[in-house]
Kinemage of the C-alpha trace (Angstrom):
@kinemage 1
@onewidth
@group {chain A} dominant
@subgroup {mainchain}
@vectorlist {calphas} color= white
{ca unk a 1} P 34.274 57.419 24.812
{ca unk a 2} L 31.164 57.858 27.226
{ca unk a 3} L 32.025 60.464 29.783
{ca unk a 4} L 32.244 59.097 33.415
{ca unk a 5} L 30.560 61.099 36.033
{ca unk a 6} L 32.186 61.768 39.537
{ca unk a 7} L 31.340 64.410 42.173
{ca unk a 8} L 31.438 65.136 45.610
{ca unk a 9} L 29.551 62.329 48.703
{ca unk a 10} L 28.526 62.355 52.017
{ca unk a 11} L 28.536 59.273 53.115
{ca unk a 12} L 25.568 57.609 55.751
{ca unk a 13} L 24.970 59.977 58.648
{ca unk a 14} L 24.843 56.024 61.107
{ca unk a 15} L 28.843 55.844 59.766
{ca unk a 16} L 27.728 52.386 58.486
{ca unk a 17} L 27.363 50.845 54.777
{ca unk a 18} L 24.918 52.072 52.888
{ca unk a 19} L 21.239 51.039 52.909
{ca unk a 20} L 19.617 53.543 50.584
{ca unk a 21} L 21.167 56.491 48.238
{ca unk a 22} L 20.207 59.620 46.716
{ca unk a 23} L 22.099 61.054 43.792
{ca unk a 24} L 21.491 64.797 43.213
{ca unk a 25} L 21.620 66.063 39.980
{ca unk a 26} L 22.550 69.950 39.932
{ca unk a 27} L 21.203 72.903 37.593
{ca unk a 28} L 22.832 74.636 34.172
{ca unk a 29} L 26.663 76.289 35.330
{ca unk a 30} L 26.975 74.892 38.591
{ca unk a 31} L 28.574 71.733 39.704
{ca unk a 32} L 28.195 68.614 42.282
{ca unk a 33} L 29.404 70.690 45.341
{ca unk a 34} L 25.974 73.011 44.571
{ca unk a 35} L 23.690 70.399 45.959
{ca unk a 36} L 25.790 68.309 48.069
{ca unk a 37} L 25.215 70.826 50.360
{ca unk a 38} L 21.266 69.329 51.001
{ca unk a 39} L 22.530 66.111 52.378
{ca unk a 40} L 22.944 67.408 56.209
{ca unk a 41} L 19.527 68.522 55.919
{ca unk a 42} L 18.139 64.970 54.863
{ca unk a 43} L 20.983 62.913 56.420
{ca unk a 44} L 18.874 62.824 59.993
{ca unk a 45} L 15.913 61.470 58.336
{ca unk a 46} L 17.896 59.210 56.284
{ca unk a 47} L 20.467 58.300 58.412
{ca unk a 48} L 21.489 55.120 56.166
{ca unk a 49} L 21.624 56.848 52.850
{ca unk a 50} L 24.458 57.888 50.977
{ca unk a 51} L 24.396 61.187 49.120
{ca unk a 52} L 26.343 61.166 45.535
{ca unk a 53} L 26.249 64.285 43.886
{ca unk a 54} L 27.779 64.357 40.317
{ca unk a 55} L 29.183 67.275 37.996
{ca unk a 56} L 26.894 66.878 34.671
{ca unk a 57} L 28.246 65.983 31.408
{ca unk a 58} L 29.694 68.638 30.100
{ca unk a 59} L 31.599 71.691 30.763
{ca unk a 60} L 29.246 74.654 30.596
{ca unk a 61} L 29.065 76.388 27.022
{ca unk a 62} L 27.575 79.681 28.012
{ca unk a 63} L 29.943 80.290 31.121
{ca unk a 64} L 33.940 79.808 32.052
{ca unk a 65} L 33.047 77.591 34.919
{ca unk a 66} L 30.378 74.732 35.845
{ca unk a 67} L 29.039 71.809 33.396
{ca unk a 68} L 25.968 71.174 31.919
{ca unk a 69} L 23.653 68.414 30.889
{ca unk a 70} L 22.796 70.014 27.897
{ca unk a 71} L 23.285 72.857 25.935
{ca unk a 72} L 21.016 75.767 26.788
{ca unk a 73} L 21.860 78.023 23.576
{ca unk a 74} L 19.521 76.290 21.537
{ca unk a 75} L 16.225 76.249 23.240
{ca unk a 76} L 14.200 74.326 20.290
{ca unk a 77} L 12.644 71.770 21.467
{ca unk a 78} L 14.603 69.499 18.669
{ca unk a 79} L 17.625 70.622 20.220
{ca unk a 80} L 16.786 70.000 23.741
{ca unk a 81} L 15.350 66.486 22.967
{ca unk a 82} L 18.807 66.240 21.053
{ca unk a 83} L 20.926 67.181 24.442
{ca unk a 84} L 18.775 65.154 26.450
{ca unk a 85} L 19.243 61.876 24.813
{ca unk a 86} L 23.035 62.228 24.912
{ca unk a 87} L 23.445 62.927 28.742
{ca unk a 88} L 20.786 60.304 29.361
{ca unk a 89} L 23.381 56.985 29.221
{ca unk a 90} L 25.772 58.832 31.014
{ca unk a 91} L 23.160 59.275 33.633
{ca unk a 92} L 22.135 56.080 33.387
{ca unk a 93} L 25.253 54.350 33.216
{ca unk a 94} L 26.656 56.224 36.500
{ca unk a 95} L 23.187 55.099 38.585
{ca unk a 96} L 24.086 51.316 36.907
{ca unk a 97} L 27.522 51.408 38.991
{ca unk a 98} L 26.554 53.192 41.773
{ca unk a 99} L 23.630 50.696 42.655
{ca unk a 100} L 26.103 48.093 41.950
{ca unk a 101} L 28.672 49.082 43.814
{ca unk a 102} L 26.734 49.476 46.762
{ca unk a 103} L 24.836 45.648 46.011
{ca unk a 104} L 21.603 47.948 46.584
{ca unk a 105} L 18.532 47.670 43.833
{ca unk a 106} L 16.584 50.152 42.501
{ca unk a 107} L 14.036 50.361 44.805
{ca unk a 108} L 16.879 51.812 47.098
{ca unk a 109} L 17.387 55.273 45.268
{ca unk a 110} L 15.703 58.364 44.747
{ca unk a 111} L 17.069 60.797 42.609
{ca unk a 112} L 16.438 64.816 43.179
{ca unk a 113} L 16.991 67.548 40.522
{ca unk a 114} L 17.558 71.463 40.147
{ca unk a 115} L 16.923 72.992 36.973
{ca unk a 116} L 18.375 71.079 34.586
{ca unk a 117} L 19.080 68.434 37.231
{ca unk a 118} L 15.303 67.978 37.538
{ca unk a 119} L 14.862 67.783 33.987
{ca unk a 120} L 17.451 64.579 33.647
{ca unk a 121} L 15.738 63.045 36.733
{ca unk a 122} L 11.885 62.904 35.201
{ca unk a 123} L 13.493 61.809 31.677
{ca unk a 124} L 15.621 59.060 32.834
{ca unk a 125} L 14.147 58.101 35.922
{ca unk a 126} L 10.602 57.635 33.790
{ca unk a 127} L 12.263 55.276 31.147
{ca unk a 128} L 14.521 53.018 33.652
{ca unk a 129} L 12.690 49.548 33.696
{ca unk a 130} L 13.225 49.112 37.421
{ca unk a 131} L 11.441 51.875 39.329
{ca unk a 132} L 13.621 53.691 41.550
{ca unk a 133} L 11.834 54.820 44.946
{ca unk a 134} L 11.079 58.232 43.859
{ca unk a 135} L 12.202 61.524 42.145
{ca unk a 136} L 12.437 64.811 43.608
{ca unk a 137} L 12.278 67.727 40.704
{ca unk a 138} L 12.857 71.444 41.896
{ca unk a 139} L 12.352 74.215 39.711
{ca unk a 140} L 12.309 71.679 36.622
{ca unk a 141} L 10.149 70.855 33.650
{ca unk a 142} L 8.885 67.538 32.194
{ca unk a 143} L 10.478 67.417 28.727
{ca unk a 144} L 8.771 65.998 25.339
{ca unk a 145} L 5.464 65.095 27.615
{ca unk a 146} L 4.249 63.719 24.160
{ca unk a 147} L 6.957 60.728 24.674
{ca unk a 148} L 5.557 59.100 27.651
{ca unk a 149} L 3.328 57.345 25.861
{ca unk a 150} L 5.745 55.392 24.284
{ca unk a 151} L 8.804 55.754 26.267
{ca unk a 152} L 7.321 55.261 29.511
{ca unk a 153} L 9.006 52.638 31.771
{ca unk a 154} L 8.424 52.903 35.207
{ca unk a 155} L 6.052 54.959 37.215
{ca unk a 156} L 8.274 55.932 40.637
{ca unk a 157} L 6.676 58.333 42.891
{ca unk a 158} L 7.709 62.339 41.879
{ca unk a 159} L 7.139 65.249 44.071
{ca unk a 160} L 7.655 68.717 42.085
{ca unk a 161} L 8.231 71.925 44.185
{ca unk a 162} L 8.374 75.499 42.244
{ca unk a 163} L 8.807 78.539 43.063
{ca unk a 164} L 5.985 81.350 41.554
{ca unk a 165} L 8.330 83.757 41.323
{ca unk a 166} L 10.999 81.880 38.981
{ca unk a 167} L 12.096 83.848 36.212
{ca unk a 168} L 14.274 80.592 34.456
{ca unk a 169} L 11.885 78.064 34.019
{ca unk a 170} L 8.001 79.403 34.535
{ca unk a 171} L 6.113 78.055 37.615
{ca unk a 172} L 3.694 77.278 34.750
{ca unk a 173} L 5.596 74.820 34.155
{ca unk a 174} L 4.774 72.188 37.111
{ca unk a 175} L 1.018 72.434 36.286
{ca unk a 176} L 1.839 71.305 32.936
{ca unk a 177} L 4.409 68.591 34.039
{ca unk a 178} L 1.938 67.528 37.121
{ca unk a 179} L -1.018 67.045 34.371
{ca unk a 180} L 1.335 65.083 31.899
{ca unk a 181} L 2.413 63.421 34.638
{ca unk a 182} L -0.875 62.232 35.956
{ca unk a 183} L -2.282 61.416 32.732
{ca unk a 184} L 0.686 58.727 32.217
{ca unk a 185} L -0.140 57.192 35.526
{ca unk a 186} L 2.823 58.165 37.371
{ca unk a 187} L 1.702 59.465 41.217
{ca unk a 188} L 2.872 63.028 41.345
{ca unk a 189} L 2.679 65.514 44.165
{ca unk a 190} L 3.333 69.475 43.906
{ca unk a 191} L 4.448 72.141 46.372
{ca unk a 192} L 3.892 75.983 45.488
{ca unk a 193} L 6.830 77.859 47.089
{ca unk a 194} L 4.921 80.987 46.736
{ca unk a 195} L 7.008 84.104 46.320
{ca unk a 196} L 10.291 82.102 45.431
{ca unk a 197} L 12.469 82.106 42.534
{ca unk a 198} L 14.655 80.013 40.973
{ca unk a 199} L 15.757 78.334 44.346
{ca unk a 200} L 15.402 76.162 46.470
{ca unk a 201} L 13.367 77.430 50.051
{ca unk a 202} L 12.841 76.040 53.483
{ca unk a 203} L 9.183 74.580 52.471
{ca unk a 204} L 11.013 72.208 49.554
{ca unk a 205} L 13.701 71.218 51.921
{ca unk a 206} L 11.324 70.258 54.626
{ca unk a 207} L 8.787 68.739 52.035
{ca unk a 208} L 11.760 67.033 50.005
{ca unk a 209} L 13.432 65.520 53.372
{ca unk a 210} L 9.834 64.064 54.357
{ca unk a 211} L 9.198 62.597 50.625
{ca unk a 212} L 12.087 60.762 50.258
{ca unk a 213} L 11.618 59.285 53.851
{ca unk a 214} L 8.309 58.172 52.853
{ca unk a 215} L 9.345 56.493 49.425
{ca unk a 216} L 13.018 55.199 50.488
{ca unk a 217} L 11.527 54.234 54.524
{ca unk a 218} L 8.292 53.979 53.993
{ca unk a 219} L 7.407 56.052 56.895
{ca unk a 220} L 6.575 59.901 57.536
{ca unk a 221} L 8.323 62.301 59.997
């Protein structure tokens, strides 16, 4: 059976229904509650949006505590591609009910990633065939590149924010995704957090909160 995600929510800052929704998708070890906590941030310029942030997966194999979306112990890029593919209907399925349950369409939703989380977001947000309003990638990398070709979807609006002192994933690694990125056709902005690691600083937060405005509102701070 095809796990079912669930996580902790903030519901719409207005205290009405909500018009729009963002599902944050958390990092390798950790769990929903470790991004949740970005939704008072963004909740004032999205005052009609509902936060959902889900546990991954699985249960985390290289740590007593916190899931995954994939298995990290086998970095081969077979083996990635492998992990990927699994957690990808889960993924999918849980933004198929969410949207539904809410009677909102795709265009409604941006999704935002850390780590791992941003990883999921570029691979399945890219290969939905209704664009969602945007994805958010922190500290991430675009996986199999060489796939878009093919696989390629839907071309939602990304903004990718890395830090250039992040000693997980390389800050390398958004040049590389940004070029793949463009070269597929899918607009992409960047952010250098310059002097950050693997985190998330004030810069993304402020840079994320006005992004998602933009592609969910269609306005700018």
């Amino acid at each position: 059976m095809m796990p079912r995600l669930a996580g902790p929510s903030r519901p719409p800052a207005s205290g009405g229904k909500p018009r729009r929704l963002v599902i944050l998708l958390h990092g390798l070890g950790a769990d929903g509650n470790d991004l949740i906590g970005l939704a008072p941030y963004w909740a004032r310029l999205l005052p009609d949006a509902e936060f959902l942030s889900p546990n991954a997966s699985f249960p985390c194999d290289m740590a007593p505590y916190g899931y995954q979306w994939f298995s990290s112990q086998d970095r081969s890029p077979e083996a990635v591609l492998g992990g990927v593919r699994a957690a990808a209907p889960v993924l999918d399925a849980f933004i198929d009910e969410a949207l539904e349950e809410r009677h909102l369409g795709s265009s409604a939703l941006a999704l935002v990633g850390f780590s791992q989380g941003t990883m999921m977001s570029l691979f399945v947000g890219l290969r939905r065939a209704e664009p969602v309003a945007g994805i958010v990638g922190f500290s991430g990398r675009l996986l199999a590149p060489e796939l878009l070709a093919s696989e390629l979807r839907s071309r939602p609006p990304t903004l990718l924010v890395h830090g250039t002192e992040d000693p997980v994933v390389p800050y390398s690694s958004m040049a590389a995704a940004e070029t793949a990125l463009k070269a597929a056709g899918v607009p992409v902005e960047t952010v250098t957090a310059v002097g950050i690691g693997h985190s998330i600083d004030d810069q993304g937060l402020r840079r994320g909160g006005q992004f998602l405005k933009r592609v969910l509102i269609g306005t700018t701070p």
